[in-house]
Every structure is written in structure tokens, then in C-alpha cells.
Phi, psi and omega in degrees: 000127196271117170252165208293308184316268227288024185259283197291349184278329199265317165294332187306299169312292173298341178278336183256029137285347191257338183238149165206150191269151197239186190268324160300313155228091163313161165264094206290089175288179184207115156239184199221124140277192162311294190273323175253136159252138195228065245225141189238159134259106169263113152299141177247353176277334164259327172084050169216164192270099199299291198216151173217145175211162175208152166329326181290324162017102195307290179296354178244319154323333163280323188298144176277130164183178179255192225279323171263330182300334171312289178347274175341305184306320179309299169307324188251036128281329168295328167293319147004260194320307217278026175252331195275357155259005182104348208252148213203304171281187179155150215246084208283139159244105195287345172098000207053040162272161172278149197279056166217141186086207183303320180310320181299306198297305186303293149002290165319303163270338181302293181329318190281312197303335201069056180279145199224107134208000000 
């Protein structure tokens, strides 16, 4: 019997054989809790985290809105930072979530932010 985690465990598995990130185009992760959204740029050849921003954040926690306009906020702080490290492309990884909803929204805003994938 398949339960969701092991569902989402399993799309998870097949996107990331097929994507993986450089020092030149990271892999822009996502993951979504109940309450929080949490987003990386990963070199996946070094196994390290280029930038990160999350909801919990002091300036995006302060803002009033609900859970995907937070996303949004989220999606552009992380394009923010990684355009003030040079990085302008990046590879999205939804994480096997579905490509909707806060994941769109988080999405959205990087791209406004100005993130290329």
C-alpha cells in the first residue's frame, strides 16, 4: 500500500535522476511543510547549498498575506540573493509536489525575481 509520503518519495526519486545541478546552474529545491516553504540553490558536484531563503525568514515572516503570496515572497528573495552571486540560470526542482499552488507561486516569484529556468 502506497501512502502519500511514499508516492512523493518515489516522483522525487525519478526527477532526480534526470536533474541535477552545477556550480553554474544550481538546482533550485523547494520543499513545502504544512506551515512553511523552503527553498535551496544546490551544486549537486560538491554537495553544497550556493543560497537559501524560507518563509520563516525575518522580513518574510513579518509580512501579512496568506501562504502562497508568502511563497512568492520567498521565490524572489532567493532570486534576489543568487543574482547578487552572479547566478541567473538554475534548474527547478519541485521535489515530486505537484507543479501547483505554493510550489507555482514560489516558482513565480524567482522567475519576476529574475531567475531563468
Amino acid at each position: 500500500m502506497s501512502t502519500k509520503v511514499n508516492r512523493r518519495q518515489k516522483i522525487r526519486y525519478r526527477i532526480r535522476k534526470k536533474i541535477s545541478g552545477s556550480a553554474q546552474t544550481p538546482r533550485f529545491s523547494v520543499f513545502r511543510s504544512n506551515s512553511d516553504i523552503y527553498v535551496q540553490l544546490i551544486d549537486d558536484t560538491n554537495g553544497t547549498t550556493l543560497v537559501a531563503a524560507s518563509s520563516r525568514d525575518k522580513d518574510i515572516k513579518a509580512q501579512k498575506g496568506t501562504k502562497s503570496e508568502k511563497s512568492k515572497m520567498v521565490g524572489a528573495a532567493v532570486a534576489a540573493k543568487a543574482i547578487a552571486l552572479g547566478l541567473t540560470k538554475c534548474v527547478f526542482d519541485r521535489s515530486g509536489y505537484l507543479y501547483h499552488g505554493r510550489i507555482k507561486a514560489v516558482a513565480e516569484g524567482a522567475r519576476e525575481g529574475g531567475l531563468q529556468f
